[in-house]
C-alpha positions, -999 to 999 in steps of 0.1 A, spaced: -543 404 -522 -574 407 -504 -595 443 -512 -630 445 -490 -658 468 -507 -680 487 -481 -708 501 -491 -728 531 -468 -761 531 -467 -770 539 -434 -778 572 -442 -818 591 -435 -822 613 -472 -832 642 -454 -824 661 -483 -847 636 -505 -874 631 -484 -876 593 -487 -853 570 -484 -827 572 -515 -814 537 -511 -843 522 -519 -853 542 -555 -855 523 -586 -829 529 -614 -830 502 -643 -856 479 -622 -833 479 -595 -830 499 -560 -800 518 -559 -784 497 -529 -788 464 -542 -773 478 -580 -744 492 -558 -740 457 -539 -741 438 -573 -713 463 -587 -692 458 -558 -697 419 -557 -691 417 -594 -656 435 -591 -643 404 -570 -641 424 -536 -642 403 -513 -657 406 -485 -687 430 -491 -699 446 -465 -734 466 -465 -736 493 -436 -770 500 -427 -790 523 -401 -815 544 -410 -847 525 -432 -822 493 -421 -848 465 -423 -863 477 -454 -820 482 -472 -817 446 -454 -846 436 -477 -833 447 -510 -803 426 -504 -821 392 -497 -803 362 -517 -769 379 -523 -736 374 -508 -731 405 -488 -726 407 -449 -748 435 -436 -730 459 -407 -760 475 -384 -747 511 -376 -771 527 -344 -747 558 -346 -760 564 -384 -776 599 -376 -741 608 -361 -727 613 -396 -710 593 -424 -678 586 -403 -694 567 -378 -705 541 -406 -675 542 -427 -656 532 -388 -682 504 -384 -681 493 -422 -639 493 -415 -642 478 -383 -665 447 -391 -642 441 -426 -611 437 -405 -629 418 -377 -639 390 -402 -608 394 -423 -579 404 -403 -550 402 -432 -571 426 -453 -550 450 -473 -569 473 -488 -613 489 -489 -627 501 -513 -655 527 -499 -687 534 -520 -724 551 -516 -754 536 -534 -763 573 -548 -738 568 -576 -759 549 -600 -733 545 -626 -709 535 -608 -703 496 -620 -677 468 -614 -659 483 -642 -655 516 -626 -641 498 -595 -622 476 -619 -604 509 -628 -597 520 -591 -582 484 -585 -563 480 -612 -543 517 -603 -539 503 -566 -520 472 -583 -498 496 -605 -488 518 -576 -492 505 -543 -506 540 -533 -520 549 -496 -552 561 -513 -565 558 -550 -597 583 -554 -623 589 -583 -620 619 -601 -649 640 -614 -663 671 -617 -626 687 -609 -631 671 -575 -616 637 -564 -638 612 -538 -654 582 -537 -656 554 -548 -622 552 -532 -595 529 -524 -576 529 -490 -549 507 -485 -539 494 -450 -514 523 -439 -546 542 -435 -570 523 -418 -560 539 -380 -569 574 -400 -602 556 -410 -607 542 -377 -601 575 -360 -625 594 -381 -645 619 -365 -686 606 -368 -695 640 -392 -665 637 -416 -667 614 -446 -635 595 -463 -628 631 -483 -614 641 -451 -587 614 -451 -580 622 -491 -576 658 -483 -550 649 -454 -527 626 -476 -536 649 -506 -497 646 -520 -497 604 -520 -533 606 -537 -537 583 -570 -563 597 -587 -585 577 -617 -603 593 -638 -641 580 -630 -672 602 -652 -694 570 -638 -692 591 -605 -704 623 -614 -742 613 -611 -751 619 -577 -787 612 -565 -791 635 -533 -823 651 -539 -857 652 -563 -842 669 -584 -812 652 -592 -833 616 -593 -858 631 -620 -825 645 -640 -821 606 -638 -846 597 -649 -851 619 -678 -812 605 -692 -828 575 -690 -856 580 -706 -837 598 -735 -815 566 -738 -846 546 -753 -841 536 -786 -875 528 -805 -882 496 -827 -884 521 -854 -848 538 -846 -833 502 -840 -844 480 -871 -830 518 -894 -801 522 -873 -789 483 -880 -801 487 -915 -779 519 -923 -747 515 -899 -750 484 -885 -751 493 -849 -774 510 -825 -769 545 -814 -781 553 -785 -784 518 -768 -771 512 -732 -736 498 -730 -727 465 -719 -707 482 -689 -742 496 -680 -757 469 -672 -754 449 -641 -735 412 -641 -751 385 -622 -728 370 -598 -731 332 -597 -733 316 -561 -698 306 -548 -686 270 -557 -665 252 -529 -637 230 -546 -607 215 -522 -571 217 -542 -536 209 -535 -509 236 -539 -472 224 -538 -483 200 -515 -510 216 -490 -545 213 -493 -570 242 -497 -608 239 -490 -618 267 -508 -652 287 -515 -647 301 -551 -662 327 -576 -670 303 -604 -655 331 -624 -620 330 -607 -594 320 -629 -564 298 -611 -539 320 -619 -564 354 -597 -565 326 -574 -531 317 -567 -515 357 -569 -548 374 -552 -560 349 -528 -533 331 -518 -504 353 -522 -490 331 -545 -473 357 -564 -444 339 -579 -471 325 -611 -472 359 -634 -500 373 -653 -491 385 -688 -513 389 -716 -541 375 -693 -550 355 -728 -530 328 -729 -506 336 -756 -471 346 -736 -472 317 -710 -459 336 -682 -490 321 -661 -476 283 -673 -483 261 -638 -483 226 -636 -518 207 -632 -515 173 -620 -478 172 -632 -493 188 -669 -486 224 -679 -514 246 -683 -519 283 -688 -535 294 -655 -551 326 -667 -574 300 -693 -580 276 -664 -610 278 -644 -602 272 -605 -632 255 -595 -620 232 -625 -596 217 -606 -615 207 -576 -597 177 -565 -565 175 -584 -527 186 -576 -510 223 -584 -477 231 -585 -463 264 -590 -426 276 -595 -427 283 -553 -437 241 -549 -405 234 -570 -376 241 -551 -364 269 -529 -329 291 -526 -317 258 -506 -331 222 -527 -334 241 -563 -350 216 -587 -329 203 -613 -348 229 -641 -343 261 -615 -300 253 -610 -299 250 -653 -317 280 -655 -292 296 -636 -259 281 -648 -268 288 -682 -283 323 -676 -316 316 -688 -333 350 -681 -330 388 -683 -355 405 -665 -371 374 -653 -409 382 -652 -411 356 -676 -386 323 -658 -410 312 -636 -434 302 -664 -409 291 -685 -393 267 -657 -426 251 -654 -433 248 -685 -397 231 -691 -404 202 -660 -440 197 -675 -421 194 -713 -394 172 -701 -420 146 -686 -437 150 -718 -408 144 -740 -397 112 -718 -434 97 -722 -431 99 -761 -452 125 -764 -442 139 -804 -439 176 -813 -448 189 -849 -405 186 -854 -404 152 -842 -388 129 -871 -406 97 -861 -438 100 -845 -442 63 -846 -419 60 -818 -432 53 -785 -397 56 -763 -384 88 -752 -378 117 -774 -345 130 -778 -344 169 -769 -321 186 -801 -326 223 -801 -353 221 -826 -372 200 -803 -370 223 -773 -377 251 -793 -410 239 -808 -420 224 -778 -412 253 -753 -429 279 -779 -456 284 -761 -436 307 -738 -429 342 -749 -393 359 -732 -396 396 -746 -357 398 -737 -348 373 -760 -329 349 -736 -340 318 -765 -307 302 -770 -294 304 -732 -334 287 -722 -327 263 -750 -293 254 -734 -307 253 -702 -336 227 -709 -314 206 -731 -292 206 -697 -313 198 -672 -331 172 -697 -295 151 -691 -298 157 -656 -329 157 -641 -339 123 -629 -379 113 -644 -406 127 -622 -421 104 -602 -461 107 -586 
């Protein structure tokens, strides 16, 4: 799935009196802190509408990863930019299925605010998911590609509220405090201010704080504070047998880069921690848990996921046990387990020994009982309980499946 964050800042502060973009909060200007939110919530691409102040916004963004949209119809009103920021997202990536739509006067708005607005938009599918605050839903908002014409078409002095208002009944809203500080005027930037100010926690407080209750009252959270996003890593894999030059987050698991990025979407993500192996893919014919595995750490070798296997015509050996012995319920959990059965099976014939295994000693093949399979195919959690029709499925397709070659 591919999500663009556009930010706007094009606009002149009237109301403010100087430009609003550029005001410090935290030793940052609001615009970049807003860029490094949206850049830290894996939006991808980011694009920065500017206009008004535009060489000195362009300035504050030096050295990150952001493509900059110049707006010349800025004064026109807010839909103007949010139609360029839309516009110049789809131009670069034309499969794109969703934006996300910020403003840089929203200071505590964070990656894991966005986070929040993504993660509903997975859930539900929903035309539009919009913050709510204040008894009032707006942005940050998320539109999906149903309404981009209604974005497109926007008329120059209406802003992306117009669009929520007009599909009011299909509206997700996500409850977002983060969004209730607003910085529009003086007023609002010294109230600010002063919440910052009031946030301080002295030497004095901290060392009687830790020395009563352990902990500090007071202190910023850690979802306060900005990440730093690494520089993007380019690592070339091949997946079920095509090759991928790819430019990566460092950060970017294998498993957000096979469902997210490449629409892979046949790998599932469980727990997200390794423990249910619903994620299980095979890693130069070796099973892994993609949600613990790093993508750029397997620049150069082979993936295989359950769509590289087989298909409805040429099932692999595993995928036809698994259904003639009715190896699954629900099935969220199959294509892990599959994998993880070819990568076991190739283990098993190597000699590879299990905790069960009698004689370790022995370097031949290992014969598959149902203790065996059990202990070695553990590592995969099916919440339905389909054990003893998986275990009858592997110990089948063990007898039948010929020994993986390259």
């Amino acid at each position: 799935m591919t999500i663009a964050a556009i930010l706007l800042a094009a606009g002149g502060s009237t109301r403010m009196g100087s430009p609003k973009q550029l005001l410090k909060y935290q030793g940052q200007s609001l615009v970049r802190r807003s860029a490094l939110a949206a850049l830290a919530s894996l939006c991808r691409p980011v694009q920065v509408v500017v206009g008004c102040h535009a060489d000195r916004v362009r300035q504050e963004l030096n050295g990150l990863p952001v493509q900059i949209v110049d707006n010349d119809n800025w004064a026109m009103g807010m839909g103007s930019s949010i139609r360029a920021g839309l516009q110049a997202a789809l131009d670069r990536t034309p499969h794109l299925d969703a934006a996300v739509f910020m403003v840089c006067d929203q200071p505590h708005v964070n990656a894991s605010a966005i986070g929040r607005l993504l993660n509903a938009y997975q859930q539900t599918r929903a035309p539009v998911v919009a913050s709510a605050y204040q008894n009032t839903t707006g942005v940050p908002a998320l539109f999906g590609r149903s309404l981009f014409p209604d974005l497109l078409a926007l008329p120059a002095d209406q802003g992306a509220k117009a669009v929520i208002m007009t599909h009011a009944e299909r509206v997700v809203s996500v409850s977002l405090p983060e969004g209730a500080m607003d910085v529009d005027t003086v007023s609002d930037y010294e109230r600010l201010q002063r919440a910052t100010e009031s946030s301080f926690v002295s030497r004095r407080e901290f060392v009687g704080t830790i020395l009563v209750g352990g902990a500090v009252i007071g202190a910023p959270s850690a979802e306060a504070q900005t990440e730093v996003v690494p520089p993007p890593a380019r690592c070339v894999l091949t997946i079920n047998g095509q090759s991928h030059d790819l430019k990566l987050d460092t950060r970017t698991t294998l498993l957000d880069l096979l469902r997210e990025q490449l629409h892979l979407t046949g790998t599932k993500k469980g727990c997200d921690h390794g423990q249910c192996g619903a994620c299980t893919v095979l890693v130069n014919d070796r099973r892994v848990n993609s949600c613990l595995t790093l993508a750029v750490a397997c620049d150069g070798d082979r993936v295989t996921t359950i769509e590289g296997l087989g298909d409805p015509e040429h099932l692999h050996p595993v995928q036809a046990a698994f259904l003639e012995h009715d190896g699954f319920q629900c099935g969220y959990c199959t294509p892990g387990q599959i994998c993880s059965a070819v990568g076991m099976l190739d283990e098993a014939r190597a000699g590879a020994a299990s905790y069960v295994t009698a004689d370790v000693r022995n370097t031949g093949s290992v014969e598959l009982t149902d203790e065996e399979v059990r202990e070695r195919m553990s590592g995969n959690i099916c919440r339905c309980g389909a054990y003893p029709n998986i275990v009858a499925a592997v110990r089948y397709a063990a007898a039948h499946t010929p020994r993986r070659t390259g």
